[in-house]
N, C-alpha and C positions, 0 to 999 in steps of 0.2 A: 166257188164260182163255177157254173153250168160252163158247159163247151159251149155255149150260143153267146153267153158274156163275154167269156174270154177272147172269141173270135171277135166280136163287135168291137172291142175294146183294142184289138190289134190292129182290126181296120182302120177303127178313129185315128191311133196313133200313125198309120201307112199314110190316110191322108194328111194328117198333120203336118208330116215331113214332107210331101209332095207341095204343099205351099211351100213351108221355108225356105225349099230349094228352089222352087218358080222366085217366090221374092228377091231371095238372093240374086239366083242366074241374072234378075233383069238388074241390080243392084251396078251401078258403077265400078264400085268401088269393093266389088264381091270377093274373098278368099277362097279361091280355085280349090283350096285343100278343105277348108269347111265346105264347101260343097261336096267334094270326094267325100268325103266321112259320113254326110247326112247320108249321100246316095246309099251307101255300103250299109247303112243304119236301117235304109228302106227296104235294100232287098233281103238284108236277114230277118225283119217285120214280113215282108213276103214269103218266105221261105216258112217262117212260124207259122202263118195262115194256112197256105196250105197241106203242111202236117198234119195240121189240130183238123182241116175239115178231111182230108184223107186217111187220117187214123182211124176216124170214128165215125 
């Protein structure tokens, strides 16, 4: 996989979780700690991004 895949493929999935977590957060009936986990799940998908564009 090119570094240009990999990165796209990390962003898809950064945004991905930024929905589930909007869905959630607006959810009723939302589990405060599934939300914590997604968040902590986002920002280490952020932290990957930008390694892979600041490595290379």
């Amino acid at each position: 996989m090119s570094l240009e895949a990999h990165v796209t493929t990390l962003k898809r999935k950064h945004s991905d979780l930024e929905d589930q977590i909007s869905r959630l957060a607006n959810h009723p009936s939302a589990d405060q700690s599934e939300i914590v986990t997604l968040k902590k799940r986002k920002l280490r998908l952020k932290d990957k991004i930008e390694q892979a564009t600041l490595t290379h």
